[in-house]
RODO-2510 file (C-alpha; in nm, 4 decimals, decimal comma):
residues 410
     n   res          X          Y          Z
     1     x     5,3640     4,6274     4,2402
     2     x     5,2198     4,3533     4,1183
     3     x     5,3169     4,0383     3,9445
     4     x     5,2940     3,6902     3,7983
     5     x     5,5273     3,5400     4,1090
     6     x     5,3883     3,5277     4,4937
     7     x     5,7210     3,5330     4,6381
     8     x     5,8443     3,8618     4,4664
     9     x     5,4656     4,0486     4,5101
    10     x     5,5291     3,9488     4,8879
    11     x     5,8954     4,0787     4,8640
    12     x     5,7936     4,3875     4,7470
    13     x     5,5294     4,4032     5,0224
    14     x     5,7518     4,3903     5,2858
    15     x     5,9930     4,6423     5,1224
    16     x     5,7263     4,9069     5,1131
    17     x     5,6116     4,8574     5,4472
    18     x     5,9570     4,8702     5,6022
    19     x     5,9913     5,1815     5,3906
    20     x     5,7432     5,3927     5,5522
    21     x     5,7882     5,2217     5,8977
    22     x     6,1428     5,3647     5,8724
    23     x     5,9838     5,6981     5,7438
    24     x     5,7999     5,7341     6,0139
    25     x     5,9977     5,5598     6,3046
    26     x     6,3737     5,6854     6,2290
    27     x     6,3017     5,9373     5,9592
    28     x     6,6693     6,0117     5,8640
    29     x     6,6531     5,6255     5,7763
    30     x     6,3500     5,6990     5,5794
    31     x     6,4438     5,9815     5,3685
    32     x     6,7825     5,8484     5,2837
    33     x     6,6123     5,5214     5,1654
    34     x     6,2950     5,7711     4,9654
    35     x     6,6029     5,8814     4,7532
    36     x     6,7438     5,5635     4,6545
    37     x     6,6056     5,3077     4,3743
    38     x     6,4578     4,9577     4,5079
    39     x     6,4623     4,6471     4,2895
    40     x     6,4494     4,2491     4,3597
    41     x     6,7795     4,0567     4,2431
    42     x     6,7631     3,6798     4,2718
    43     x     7,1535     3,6334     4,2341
    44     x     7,2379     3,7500     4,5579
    45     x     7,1289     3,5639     4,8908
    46     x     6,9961     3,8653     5,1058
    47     x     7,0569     4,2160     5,0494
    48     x     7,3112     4,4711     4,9383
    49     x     7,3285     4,8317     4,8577
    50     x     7,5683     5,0097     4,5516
    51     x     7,5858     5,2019     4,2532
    52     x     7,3680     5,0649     3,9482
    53     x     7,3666     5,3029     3,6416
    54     x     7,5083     5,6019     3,8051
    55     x     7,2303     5,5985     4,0901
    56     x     7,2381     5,4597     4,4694
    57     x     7,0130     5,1445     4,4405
    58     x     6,9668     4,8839     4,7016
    59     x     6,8944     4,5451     4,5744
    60     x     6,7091     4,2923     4,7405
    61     x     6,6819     3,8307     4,6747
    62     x     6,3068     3,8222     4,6776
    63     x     6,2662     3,4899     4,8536
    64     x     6,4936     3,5800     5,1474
    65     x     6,2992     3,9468     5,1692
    66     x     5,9800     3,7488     5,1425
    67     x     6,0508     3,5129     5,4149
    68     x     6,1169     3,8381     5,6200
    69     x     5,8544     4,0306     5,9196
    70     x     5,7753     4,4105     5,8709
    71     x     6,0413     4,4635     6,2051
    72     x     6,3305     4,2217     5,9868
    73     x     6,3173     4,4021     5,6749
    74     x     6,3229     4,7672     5,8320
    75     x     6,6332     4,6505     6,0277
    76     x     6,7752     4,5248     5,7250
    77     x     6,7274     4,8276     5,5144
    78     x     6,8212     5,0328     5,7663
    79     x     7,1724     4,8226     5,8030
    80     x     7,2394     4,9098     5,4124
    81     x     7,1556     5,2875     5,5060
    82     x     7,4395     5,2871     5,7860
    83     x     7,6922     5,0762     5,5050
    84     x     7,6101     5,3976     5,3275
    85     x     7,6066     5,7296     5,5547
    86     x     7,8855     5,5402     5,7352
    87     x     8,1253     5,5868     5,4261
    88     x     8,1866     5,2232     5,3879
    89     x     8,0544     5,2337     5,0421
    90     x     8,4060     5,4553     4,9868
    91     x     8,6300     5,2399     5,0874
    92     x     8,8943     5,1584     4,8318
    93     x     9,0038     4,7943     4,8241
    94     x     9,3441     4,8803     4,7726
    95     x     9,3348     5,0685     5,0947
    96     x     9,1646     4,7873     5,2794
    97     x     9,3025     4,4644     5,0735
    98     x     9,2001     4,2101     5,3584
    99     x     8,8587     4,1032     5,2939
   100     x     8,7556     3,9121     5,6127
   101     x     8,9153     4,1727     5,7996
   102     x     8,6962     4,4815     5,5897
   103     x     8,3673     4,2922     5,6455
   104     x     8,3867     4,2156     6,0114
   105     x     8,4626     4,6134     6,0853
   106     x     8,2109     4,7142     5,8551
   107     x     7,9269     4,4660     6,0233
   108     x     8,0186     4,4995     6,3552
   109     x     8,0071     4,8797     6,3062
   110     x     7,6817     4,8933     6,1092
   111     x     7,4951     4,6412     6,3724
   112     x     7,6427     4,8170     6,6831
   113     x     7,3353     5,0878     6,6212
   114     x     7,0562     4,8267     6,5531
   115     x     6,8374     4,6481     6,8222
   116     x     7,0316     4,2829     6,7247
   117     x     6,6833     4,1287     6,8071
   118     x     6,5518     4,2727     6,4647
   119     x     6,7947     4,1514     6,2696
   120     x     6,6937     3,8178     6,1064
   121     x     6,9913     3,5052     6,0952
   122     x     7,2849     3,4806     6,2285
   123     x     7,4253     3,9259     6,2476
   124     x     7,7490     3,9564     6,3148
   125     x     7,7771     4,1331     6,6609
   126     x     8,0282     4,3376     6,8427
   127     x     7,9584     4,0932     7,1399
   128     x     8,0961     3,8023     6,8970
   129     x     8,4471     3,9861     6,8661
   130     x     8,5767     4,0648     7,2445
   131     x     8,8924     4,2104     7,0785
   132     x     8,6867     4,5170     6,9712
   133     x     8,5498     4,7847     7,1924
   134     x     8,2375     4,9426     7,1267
   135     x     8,2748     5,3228     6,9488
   136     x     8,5757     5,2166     6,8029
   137     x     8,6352     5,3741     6,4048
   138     x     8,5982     5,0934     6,1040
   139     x     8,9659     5,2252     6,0746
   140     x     9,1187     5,1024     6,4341
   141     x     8,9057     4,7829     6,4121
   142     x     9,0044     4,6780     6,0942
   143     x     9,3425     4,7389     6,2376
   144     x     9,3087     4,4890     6,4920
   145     x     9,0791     4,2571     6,2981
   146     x     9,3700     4,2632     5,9766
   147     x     9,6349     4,1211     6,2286
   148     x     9,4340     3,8160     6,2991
   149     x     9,4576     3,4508     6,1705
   150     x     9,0933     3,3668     6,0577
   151     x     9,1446     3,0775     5,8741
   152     x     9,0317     2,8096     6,1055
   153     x     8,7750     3,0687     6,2960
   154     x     8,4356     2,9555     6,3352
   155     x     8,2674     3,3260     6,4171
   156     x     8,3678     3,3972     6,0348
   157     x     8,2813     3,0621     5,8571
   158     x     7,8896     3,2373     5,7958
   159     x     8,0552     3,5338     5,6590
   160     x     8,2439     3,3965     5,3774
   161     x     7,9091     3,4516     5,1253
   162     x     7,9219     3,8130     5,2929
   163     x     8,2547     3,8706     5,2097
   164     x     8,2484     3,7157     4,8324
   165     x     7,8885     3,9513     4,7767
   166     x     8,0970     4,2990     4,9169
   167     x     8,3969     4,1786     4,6890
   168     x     8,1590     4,1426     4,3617
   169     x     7,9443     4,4605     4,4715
   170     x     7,9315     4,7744     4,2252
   171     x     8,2225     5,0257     4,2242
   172     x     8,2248     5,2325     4,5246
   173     x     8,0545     5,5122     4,5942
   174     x     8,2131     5,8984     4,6242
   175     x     8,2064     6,0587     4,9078
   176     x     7,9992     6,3388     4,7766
   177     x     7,7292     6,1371     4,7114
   178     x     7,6921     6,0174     5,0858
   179     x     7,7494     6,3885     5,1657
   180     x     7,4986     6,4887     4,9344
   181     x     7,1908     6,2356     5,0505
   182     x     7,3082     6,2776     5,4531
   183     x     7,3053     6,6792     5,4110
   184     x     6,9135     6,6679     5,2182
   185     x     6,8192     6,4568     5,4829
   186     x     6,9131     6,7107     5,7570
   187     x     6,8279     6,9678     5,5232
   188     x     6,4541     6,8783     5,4613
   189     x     6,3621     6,7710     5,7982
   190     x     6,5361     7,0332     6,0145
   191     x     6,8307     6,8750     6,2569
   192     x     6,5831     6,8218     6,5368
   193     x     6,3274     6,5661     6,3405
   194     x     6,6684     6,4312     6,0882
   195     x     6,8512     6,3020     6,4331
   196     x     6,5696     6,0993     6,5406
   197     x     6,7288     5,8352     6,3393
   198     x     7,0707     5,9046     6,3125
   199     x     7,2940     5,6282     6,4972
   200     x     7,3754     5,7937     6,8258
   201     x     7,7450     5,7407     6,8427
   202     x     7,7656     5,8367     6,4780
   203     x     7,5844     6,1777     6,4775
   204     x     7,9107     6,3654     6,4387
   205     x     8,1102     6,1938     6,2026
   206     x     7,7780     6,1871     5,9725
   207     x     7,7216     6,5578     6,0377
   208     x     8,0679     6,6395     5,9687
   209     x     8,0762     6,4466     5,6281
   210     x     7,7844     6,6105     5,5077
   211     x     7,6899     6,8666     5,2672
   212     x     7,5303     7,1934     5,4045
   213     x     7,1388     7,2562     5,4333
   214     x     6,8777     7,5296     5,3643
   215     x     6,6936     7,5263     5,6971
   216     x     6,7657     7,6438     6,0134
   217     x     6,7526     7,3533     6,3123
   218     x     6,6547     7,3567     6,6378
   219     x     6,8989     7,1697     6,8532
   220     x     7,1425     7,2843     7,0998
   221     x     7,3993     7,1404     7,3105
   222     x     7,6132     7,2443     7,6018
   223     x     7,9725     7,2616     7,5378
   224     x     8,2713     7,2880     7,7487
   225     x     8,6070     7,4176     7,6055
   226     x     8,8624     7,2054     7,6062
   227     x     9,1805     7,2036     7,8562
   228     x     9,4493     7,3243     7,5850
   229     x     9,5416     7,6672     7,5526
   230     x     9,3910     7,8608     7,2720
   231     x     9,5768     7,8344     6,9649
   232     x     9,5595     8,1731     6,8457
   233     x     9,7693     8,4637     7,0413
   234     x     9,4603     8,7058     7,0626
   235     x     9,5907     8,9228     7,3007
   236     x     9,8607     9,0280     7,0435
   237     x     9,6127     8,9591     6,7685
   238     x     9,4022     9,2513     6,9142
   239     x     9,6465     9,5002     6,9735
   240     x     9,7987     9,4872     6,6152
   241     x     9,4525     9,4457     6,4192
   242     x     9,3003     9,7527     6,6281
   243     x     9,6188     9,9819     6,6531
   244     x     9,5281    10,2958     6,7801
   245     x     9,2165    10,2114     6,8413
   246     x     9,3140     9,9643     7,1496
   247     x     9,3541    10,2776     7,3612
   248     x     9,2094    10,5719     7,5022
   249     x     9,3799    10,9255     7,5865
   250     x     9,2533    11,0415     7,9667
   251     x     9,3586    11,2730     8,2265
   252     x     9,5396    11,1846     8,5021
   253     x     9,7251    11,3429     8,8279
   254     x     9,9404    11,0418     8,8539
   255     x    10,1845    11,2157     8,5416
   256     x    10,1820    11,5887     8,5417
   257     x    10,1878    11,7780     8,2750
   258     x    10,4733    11,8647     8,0497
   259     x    10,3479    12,2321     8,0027
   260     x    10,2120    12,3183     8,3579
   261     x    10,5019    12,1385     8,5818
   262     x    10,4572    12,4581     8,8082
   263     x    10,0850    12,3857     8,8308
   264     x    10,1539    11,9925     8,9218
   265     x     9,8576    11,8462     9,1114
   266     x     9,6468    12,1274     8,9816
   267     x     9,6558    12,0798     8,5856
   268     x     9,6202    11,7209     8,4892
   269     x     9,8390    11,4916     8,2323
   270     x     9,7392    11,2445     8,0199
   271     x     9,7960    10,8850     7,9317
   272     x     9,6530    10,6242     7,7400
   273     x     9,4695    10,3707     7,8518
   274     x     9,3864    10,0595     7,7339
   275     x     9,0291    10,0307     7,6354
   276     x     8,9104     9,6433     7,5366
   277     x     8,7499     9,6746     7,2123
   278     x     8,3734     9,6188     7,1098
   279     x     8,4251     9,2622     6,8998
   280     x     8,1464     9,0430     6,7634
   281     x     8,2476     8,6709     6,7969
   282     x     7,9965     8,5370     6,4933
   283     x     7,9737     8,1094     6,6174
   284     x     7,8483     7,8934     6,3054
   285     x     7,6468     7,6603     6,5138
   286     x     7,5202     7,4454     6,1930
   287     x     7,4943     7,0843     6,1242
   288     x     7,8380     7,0519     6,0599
   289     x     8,0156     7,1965     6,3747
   290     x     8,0441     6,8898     6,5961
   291     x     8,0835     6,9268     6,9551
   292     x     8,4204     6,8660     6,9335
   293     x     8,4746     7,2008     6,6990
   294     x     8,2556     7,3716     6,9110
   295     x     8,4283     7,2846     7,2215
   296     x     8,7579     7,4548     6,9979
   297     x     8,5629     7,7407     6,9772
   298     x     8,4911     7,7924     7,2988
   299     x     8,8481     7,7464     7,3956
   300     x     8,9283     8,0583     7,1631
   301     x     8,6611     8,2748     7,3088
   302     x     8,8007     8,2321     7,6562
   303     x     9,1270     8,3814     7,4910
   304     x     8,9105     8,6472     7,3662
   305     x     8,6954     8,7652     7,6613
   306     x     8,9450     8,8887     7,8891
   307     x     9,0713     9,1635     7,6074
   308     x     8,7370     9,2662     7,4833
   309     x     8,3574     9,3689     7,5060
   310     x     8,2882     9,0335     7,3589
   311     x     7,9408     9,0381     7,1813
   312     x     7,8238     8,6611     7,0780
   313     x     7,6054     8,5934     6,7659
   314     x     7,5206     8,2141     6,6960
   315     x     7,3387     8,1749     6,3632
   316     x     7,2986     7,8650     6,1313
   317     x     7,0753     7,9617     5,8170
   318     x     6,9216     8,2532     6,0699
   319     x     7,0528     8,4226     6,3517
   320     x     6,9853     8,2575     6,6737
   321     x     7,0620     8,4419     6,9227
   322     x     7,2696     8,7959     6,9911
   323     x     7,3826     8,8584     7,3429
   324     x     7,6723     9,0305     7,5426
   325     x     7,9329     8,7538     7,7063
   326     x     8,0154     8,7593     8,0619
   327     x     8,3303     8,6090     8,1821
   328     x     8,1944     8,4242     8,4216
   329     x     7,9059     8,2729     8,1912
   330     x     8,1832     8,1026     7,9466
   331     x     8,3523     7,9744     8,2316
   332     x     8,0646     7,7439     8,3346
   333     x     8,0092     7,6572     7,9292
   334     x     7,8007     7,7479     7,6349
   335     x     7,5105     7,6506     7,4901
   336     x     7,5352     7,6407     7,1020
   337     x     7,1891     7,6646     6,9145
   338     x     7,1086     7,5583     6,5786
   339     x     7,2765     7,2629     6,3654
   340     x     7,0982     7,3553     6,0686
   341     x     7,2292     7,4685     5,7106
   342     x     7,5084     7,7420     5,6863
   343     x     7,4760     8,1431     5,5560
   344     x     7,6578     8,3918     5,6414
   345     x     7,4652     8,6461     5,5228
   346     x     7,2315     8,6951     5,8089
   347     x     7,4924     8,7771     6,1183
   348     x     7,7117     8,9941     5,8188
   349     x     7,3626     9,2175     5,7380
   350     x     7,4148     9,5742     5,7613
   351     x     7,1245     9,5716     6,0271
   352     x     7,3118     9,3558     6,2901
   353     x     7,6351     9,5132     6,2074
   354     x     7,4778     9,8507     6,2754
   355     x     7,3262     9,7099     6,6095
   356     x     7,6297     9,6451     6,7584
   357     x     7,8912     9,8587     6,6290
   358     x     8,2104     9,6076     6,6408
   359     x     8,5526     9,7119     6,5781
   360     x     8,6417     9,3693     6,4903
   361     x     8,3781     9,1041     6,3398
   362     x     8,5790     8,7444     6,4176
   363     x     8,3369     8,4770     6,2621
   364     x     8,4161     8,1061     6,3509
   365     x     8,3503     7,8132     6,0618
   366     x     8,4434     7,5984     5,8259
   367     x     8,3657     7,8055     5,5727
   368     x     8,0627     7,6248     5,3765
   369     x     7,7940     7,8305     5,3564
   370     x     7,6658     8,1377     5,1415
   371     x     7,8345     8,4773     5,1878
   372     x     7,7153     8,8004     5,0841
   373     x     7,8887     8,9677     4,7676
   374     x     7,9809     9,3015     4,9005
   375     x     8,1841     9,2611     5,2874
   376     x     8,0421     9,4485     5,6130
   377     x     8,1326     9,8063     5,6685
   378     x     8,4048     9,7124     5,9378
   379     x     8,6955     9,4523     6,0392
   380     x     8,6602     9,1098     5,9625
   381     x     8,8274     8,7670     6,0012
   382     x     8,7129     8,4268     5,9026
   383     x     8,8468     8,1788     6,1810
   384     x     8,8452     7,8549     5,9753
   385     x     8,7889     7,5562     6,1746
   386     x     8,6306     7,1916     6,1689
   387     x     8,6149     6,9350     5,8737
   388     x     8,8072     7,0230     5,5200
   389     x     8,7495     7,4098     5,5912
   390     x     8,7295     7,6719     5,2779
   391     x     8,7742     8,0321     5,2594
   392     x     8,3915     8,1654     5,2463
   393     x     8,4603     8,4924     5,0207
   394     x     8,7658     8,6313     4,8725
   395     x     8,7323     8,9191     5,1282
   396     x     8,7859     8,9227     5,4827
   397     x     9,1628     8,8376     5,7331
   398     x     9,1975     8,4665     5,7214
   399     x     9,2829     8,2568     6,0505
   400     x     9,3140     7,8631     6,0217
   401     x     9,2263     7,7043     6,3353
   402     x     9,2345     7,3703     6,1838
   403     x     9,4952     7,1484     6,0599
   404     x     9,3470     7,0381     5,7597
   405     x     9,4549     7,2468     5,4489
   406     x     9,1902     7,5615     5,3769
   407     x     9,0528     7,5422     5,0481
   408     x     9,0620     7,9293     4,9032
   409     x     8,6958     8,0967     4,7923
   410     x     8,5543     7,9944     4,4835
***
């Protein structure tokens, strides 16, 4: 872009090159920024991100982006981008009313996954506040930081402009939005490439705030259950679902029989035995079951395994892998593969179904994803787990595993 004024054709410069240094460096940074608008505004002193006309626009002071290296402005940008993905754009100020307080968490917490040698100024570091501990939520340190006297602190004097600029910014932005751009982002460049340049200590609470993708991914993660007891009572779970089908009718000397007591020893009885049940154990292993869920999961399925032939199918937009479960392997922990988008349809299809032969499908998930119209030709329960967790389809047993309230099928 071109114009009449050196300072703003320079601005612009920079922006573009930090753009596709970003692309090409962190790309989750660089697609989130590719779906945003760009534009120079000389009223403000540096730069801020908001909502301008109903779209996600990050404006920029052309003299101080101008004054800026390739390295400055991609840091810069890419501090905006974690204001953004971070949910800080959603904050209400009602919720939040003190002001120093809100933009001391939300710096500290945007900087803590930038090199601070990028940054250009004076950034406000997590080194600079001692009171906070680094991986701390914006939530506990704005606790901490709201119960402070800043008046006569000299750490905050350079953030007063800060403060006044976050005050004046646009209203905020809803949380669909941020779920929306995070969840493309994953979605068109496949989990592996997206968490190149996703802040490392904030890879789950992005993932889990997301929207759901149309690719599979490629990651996969070794997960440990936790130390808690399963929260579901499977044993008895299985032995009312299945019925008569829990046991098996064979013969035995131990009981004679009731018609032949002259011929004990010679004519065998019978009793029932109990027989564990084939049951497929379905795992969503998308983009939006964190480690944490996961690590639920596995606690469940080592409440499982001892009462059944457990069969384990991991899929995310595909099925990624099918496999019998040995006691001993869950013990040790599981590798989850995928973190991709979410559909049910391919571990539900007739095919798979008809490979295994389950008496009991149990399919663990939060529940957003695409399920097939008609249900599978046998037993099946959705185990709802994991971040604001909705019924999939109106057929099927439901089981909430999570606390937060299950939203019924659409």
């Amino acid at each position: 872009m071109i114009s009449d004024d050196p300072i703003l054709d320079k601005a612009w410069a920079n922006m573009r090159a930090a753009e596709m240094r970003l692309a090409w460096e962190t790309p989750f940074h660089g697609h989130n920024l590719a779906m945003m608008h760009m534009g120079p505004n000389p009223s403000i002193p540096t730069m801020r991100i908001g909502k301008v006309n109903g779209a996600i626009k990050i404006e920029f002071s052309p003299e101080f982006t101008a004054g800026l290296t390739i390295r400055q402005a991609a840091a810069v940008l890419k501090h905006e981008i974690h204001h953004l993905v971070f949910g800080h754009l959603c904050h209400s100020r009602e919720a939040f009313p003190n002001s120093m307080a809100r933009t001391i968490a939300e710096e500290v917490s945007v900087n803590e996954w930038i090199d601070a040698s990028d940054l250009p100024g004076q950034p406000v570091l997590l080194e600079h506040f001692p009171e906070l501990k680094p991986g701390q939520s914006f939530e506990e340190r704005y606790r901490i930081l709201s119960s402070m006297n800043f008046e006569s602190d000299p750490r905050v004097a350079r953030l007063e402009d800060e403060a006044e600029i976050r005050e004046a910014s646009s209203p905020t932005i809803s949380s669909s939005d941020v779920a929306r751009m995070a969840g493309a982002a994953v979605a068109d460049l496949g989990a592996e490439k997206a968490s190149k340049g996703m802040p490392g200590g904030k890879q789950q609470a992005i993932l889990r705030g997301m929207s759901h993708g149309t690719e599979a991914g490629g990651l996969a993660s070794l997960v440990q259950a936790t130390s808690r007891k399963p929260v579901v009572p499977w044993a008895a779970r299985l032995r009312r679902f299945l019925g008569a089908d829990s046991g098996k009718v064979v013969p035995t000397y131990s009981r004679p029989s009731r018609r032949h007591l002259a011929l004990a020893g010679l004519v065998p009885g019978r009793e029932t035995k109990p027989q564990n049940p084939r049951v497929m154990l379905a795992v969503d292993s998308s983009g939006s079951m964190t480690d944490s869920v996961l690590a639920e999961i596995h606690r469940e399925i080592l409440g499982i395994i001892p009462h059944a032939e457990v069969w384990l199918v991991q899929f995310d937009t595909i099925v990624q892998e099918v496999r019998r479960l040995s006691p001993s392997e869950i013990v040790k922990g599981l590798v989850f593969r995928g973190r991709g988008g979410t559909d049910f349809r391919p571990p539900l299809s007739r095919k798979l179904i008809q490979r295994i032969k389950p008496a009991w499908v149990i399919l663990f998930t939060d529940g957003h994803g695409v399920a097939p119209p008609e249900p599978p030709k046998c037993r099946l329960a959705w185990v709802l787990c994991g971040f604001r967790p909705q019924a999939p389809a109106s057929y099927g047993e439901i089981i909430p595993l999570a606390a937060a309230p299950v939203t019924a099928a659409k």
